[in-house]
PAMARBA-196215 format. One record per residue: residue number from 0; residue in three letters; y, x, z of N, C-alpha, C in turn. Coordinates in nm, 2 decimals, always signed. Layout:
N
pos / code / nY / nX / nZ / caY / caX / caZ / cY / cX / cZ
NUM / Ala / Y / X / Z / Y / X / Z / Y / X / Z
...
//
This chain:
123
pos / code / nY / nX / nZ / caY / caX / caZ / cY / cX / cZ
0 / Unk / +3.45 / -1.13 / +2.76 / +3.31 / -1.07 / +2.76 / +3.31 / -0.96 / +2.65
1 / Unk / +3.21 / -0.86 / +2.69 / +3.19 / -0.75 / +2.59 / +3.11 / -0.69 / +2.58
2 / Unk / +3.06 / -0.74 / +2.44 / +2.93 / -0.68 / +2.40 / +2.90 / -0.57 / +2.30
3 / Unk / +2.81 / -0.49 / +2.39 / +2.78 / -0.33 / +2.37 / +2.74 / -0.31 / +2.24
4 / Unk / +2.65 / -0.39 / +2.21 / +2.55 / -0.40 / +2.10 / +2.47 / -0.49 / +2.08
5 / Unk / +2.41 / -0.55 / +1.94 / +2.41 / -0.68 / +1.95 / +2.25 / -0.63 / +1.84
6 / Unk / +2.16 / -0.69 / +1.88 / +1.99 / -0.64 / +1.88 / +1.96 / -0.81 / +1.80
7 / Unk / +1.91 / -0.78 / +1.68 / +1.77 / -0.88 / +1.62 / +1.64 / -0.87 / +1.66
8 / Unk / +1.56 / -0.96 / +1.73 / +1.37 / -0.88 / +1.77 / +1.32 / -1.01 / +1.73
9 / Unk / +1.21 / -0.91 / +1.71 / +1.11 / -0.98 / +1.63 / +1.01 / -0.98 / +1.70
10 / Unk / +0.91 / -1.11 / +1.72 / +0.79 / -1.11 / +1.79 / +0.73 / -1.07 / +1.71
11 / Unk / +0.61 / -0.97 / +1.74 / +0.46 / -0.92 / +1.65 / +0.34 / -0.90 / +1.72
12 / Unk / +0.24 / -0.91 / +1.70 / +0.13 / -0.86 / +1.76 / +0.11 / -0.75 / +1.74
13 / Unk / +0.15 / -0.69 / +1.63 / +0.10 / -0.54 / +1.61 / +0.25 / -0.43 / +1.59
14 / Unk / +0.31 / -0.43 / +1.72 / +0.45 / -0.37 / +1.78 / +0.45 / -0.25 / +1.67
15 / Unk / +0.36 / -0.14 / +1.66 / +0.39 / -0.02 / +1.56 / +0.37 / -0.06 / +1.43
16 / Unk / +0.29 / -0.13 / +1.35 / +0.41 / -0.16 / +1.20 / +0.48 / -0.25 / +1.18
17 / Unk / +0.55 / -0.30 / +1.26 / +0.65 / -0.40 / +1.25 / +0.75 / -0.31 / +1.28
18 / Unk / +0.75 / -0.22 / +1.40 / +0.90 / -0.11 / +1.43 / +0.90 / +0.01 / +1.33
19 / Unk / +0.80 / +0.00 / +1.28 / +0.79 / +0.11 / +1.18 / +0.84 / +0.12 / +1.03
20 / Unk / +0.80 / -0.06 / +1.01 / +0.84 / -0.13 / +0.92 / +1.01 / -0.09 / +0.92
21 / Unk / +1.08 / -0.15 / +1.00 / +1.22 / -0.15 / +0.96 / +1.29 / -0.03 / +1.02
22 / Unk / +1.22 / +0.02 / +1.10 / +1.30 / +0.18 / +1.09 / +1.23 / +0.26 / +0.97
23 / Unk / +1.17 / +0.21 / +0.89 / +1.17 / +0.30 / +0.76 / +1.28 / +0.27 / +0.69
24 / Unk / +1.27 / +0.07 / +0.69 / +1.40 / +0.04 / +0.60 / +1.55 / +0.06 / +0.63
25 / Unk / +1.55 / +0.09 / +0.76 / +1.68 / +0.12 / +0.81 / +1.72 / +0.26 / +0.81
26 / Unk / +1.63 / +0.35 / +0.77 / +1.63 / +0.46 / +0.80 / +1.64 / +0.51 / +0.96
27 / Unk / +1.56 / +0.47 / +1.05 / +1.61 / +0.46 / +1.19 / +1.51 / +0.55 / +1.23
28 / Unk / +1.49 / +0.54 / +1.39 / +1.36 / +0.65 / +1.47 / +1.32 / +0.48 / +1.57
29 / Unk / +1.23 / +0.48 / +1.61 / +1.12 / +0.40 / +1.71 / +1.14 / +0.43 / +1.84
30 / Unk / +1.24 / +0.39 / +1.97 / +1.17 / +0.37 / +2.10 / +1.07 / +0.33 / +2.13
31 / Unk / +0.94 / +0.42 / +2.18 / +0.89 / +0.29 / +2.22 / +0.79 / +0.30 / +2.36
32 / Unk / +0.81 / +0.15 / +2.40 / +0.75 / +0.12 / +2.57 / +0.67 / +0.04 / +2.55
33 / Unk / +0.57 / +0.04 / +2.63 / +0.46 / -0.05 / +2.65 / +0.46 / -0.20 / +2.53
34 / Unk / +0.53 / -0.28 / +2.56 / +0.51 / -0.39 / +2.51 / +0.65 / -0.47 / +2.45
35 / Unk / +0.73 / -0.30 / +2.39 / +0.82 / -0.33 / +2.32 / +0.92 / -0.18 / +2.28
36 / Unk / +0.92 / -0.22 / +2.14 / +0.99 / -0.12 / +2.06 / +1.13 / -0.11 / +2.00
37 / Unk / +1.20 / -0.01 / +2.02 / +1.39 / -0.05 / +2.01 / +1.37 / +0.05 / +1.84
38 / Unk / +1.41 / +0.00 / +1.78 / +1.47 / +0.10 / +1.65 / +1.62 / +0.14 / +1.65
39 / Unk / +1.62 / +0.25 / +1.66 / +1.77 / +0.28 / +1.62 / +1.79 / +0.34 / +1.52
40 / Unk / +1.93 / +0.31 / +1.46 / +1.99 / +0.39 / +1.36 / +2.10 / +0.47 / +1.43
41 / Unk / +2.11 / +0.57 / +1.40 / +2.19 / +0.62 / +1.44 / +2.25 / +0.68 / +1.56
42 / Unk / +2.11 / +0.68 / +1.67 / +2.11 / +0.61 / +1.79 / +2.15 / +0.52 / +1.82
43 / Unk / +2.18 / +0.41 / +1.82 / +2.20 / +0.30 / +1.77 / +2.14 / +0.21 / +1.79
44 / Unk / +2.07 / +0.10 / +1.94 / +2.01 / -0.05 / +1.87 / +2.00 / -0.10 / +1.83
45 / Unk / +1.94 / -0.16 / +1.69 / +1.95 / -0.20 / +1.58 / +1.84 / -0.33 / +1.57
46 / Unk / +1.74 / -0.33 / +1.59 / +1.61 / -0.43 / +1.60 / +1.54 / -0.43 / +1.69
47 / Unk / +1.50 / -0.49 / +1.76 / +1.38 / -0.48 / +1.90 / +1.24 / -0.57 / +1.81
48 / Unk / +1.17 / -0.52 / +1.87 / +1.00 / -0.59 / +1.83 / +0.96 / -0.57 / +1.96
49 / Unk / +0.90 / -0.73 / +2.01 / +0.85 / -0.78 / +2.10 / +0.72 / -0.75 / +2.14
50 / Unk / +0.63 / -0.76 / +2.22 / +0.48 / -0.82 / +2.17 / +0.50 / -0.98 / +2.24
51 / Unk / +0.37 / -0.98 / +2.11 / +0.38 / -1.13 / +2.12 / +0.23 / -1.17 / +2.03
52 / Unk / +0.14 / -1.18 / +2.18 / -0.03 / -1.17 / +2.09 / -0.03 / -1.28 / +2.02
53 / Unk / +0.04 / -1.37 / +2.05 / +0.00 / -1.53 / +1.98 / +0.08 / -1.56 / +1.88
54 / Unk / +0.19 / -1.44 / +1.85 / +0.24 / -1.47 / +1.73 / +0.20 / -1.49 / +1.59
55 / Unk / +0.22 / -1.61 / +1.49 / +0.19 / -1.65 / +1.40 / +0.28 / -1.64 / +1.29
56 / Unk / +0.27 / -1.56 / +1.18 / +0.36 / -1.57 / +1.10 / +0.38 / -1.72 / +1.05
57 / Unk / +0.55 / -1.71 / +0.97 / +0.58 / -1.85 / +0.91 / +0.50 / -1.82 / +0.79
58 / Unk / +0.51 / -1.96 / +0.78 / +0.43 / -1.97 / +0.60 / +0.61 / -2.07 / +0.53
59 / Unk / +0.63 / -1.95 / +0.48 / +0.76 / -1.96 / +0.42 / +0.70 / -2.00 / +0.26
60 / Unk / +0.73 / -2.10 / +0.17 / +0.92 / -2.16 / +0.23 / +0.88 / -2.28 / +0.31
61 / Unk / +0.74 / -2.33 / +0.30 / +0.66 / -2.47 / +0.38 / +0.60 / -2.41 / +0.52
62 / Unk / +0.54 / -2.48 / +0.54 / +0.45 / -2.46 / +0.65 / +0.50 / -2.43 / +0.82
63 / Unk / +0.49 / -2.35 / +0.91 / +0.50 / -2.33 / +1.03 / +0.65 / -2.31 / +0.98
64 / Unk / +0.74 / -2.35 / +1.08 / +0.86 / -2.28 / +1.00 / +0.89 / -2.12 / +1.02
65 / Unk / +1.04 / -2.09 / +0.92 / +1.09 / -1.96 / +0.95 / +1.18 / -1.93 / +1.06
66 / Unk / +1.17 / -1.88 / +1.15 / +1.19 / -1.86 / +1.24 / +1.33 / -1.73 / +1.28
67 / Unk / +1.35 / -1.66 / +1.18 / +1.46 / -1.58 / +1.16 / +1.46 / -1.52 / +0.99
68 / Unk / +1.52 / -1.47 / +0.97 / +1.53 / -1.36 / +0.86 / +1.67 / -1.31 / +0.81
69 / Unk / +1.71 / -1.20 / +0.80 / +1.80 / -1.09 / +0.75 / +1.83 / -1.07 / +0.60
70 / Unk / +1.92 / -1.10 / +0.56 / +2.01 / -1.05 / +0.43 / +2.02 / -0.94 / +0.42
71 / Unk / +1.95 / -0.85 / +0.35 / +1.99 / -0.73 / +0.38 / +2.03 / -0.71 / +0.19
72 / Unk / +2.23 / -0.68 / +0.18 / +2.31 / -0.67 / +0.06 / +2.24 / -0.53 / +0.04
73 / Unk / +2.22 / -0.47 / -0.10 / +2.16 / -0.33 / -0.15 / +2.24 / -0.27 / -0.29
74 / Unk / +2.31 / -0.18 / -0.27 / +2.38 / -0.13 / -0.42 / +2.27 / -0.15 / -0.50
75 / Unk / +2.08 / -0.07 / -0.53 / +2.04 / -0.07 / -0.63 / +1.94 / -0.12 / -0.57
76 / Unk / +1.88 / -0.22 / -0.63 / +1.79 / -0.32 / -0.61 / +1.65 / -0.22 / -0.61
77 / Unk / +1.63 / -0.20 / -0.76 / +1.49 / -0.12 / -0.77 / +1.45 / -0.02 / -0.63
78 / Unk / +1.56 / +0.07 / -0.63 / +1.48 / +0.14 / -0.52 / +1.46 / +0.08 / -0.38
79 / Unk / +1.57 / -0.03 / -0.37 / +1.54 / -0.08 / -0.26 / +1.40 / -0.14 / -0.21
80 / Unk / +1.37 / -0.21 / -0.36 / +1.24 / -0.32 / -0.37 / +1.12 / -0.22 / -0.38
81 / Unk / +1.19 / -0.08 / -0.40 / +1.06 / +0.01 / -0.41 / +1.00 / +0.07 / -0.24
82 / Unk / +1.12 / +0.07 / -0.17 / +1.11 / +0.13 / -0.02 / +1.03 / +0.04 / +0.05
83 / Unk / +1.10 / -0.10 / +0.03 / +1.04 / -0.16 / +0.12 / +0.86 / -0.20 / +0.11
84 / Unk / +0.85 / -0.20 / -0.02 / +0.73 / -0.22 / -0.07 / +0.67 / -0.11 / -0.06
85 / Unk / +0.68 / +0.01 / -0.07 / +0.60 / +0.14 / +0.00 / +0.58 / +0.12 / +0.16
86 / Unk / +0.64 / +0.02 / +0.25 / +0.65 / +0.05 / +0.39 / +0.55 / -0.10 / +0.36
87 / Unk / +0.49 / -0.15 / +0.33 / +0.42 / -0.29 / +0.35 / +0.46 / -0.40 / +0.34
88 / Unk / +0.60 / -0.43 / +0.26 / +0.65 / -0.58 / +0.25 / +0.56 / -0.63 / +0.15
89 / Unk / +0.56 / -0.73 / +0.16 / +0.50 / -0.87 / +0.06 / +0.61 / -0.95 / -0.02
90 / Unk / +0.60 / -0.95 / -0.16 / +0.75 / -1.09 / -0.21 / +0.65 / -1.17 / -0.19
91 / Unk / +0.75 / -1.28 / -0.16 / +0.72 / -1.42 / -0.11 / +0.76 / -1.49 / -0.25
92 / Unk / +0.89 / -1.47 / -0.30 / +0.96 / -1.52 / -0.40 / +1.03 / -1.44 / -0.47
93 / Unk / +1.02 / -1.43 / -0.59 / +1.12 / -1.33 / -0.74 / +1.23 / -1.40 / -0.75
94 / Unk / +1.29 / -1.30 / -0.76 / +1.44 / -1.34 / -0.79 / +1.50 / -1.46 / -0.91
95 / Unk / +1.57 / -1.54 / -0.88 / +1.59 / -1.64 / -0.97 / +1.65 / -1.57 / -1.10
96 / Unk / +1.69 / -1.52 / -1.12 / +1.80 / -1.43 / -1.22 / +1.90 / -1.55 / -1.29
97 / Unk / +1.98 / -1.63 / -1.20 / +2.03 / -1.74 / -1.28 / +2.17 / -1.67 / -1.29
98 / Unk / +2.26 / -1.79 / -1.33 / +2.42 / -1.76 / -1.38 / +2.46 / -1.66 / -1.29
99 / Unk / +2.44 / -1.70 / -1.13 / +2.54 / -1.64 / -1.07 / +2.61 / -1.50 / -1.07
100 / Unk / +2.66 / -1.46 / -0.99 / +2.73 / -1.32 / -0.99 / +2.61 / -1.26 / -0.90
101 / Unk / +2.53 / -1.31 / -0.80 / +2.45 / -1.25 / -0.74 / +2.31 / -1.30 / -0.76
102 / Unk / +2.22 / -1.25 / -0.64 / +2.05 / -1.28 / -0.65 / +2.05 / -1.24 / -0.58
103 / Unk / +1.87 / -1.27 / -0.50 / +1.83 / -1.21 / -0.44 / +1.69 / -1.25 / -0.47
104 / Unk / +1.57 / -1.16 / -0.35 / +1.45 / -1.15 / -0.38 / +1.45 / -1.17 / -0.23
105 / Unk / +1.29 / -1.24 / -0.21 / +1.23 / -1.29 / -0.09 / +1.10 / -1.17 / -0.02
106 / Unk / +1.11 / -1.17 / +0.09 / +0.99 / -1.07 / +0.10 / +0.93 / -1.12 / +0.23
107 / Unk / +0.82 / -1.04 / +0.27 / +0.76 / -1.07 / +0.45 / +0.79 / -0.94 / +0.50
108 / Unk / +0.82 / -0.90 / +0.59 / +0.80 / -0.79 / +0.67 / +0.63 / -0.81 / +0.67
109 / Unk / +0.55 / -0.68 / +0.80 / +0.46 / -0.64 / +0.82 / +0.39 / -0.79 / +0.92
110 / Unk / +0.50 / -0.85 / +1.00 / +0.42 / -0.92 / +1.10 / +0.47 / -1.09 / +1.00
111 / Unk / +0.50 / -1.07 / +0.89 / +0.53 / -1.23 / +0.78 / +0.70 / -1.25 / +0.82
112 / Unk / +0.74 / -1.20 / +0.87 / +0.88 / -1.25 / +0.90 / +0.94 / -1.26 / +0.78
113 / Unk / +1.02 / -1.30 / +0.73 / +1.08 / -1.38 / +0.56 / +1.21 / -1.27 / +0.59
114 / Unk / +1.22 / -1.18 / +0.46 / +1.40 / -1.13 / +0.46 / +1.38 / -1.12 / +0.33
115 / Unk / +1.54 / -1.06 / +0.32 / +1.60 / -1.14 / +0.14 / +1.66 / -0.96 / +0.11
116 / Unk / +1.62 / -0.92 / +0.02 / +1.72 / -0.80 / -0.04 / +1.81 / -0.88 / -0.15
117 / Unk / +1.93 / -0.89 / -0.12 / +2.06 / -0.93 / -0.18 / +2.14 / -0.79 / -0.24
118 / Unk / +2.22 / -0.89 / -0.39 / +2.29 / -0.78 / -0.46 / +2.38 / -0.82 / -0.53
119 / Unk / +2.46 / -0.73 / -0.58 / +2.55 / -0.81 / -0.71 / +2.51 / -0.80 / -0.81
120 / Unk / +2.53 / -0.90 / -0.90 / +2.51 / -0.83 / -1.08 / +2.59 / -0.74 / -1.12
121 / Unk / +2.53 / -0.62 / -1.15 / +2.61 / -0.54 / -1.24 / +2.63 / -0.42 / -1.17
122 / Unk / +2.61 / -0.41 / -1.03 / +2.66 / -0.34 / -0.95 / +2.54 / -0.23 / -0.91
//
């Protein structure tokens, strides 16, 4: 078997800032059709967003559960936490700042979906 390209989608009710959402953070451009939007990087499939009227964000880290979320590793945290937060993320959770060699920070996308900007110390 062989596969072309391999797509994350996200159900949202409100298809344009949710595709907008992560083709900002991806640096990508927005396909988009009726009742569903392709982001690419690069030309590139990269994320699909669904519609999906009855979609309910999770209430992370309790409640409805989480239903996907993305690691996204970042050389420099600040700007990163600064991008995504100009395009409408929410933190969910601050970074622990413990021993480890790494961290990370919790956020929602536009439609509540939970993703992590990950890093290394020192890097």
């Amino acid at each position: 078997m062989r596969i072309n390209h391999q797509v994350v989608v996200f159900d949202a009710v409100d298809l344009g800032a949710e595709s907008l959402f992560w083709a900002g953070v991806l640096d990508g451009t927005v396909d988009i059709e009726d009742d569903w939007h392709m982001v690419l990087v690069n030309g590139r499939p990269r994320i699909g967003v669904q519609l999906a009227p009855d979609h309910r964000p999770p209430e992370w880290p309790d409640g409805t559960p989480q239903q996907v979320h993305l690691d996204l590793w970042v050389d420099d945290f600040d700007s990163a936490h600064e991008k995504v937060m100009s395009l409408g993320a929410k933190v969910l959770k601050e970074a622990a700042g413990g021993e480890g060699s790494d961290d990370f920070q919790v956020y929602a996308d536009p439609a509540g979906h939970p993703f992590c900007l990950c890093w290394v110390k020192g890097s």
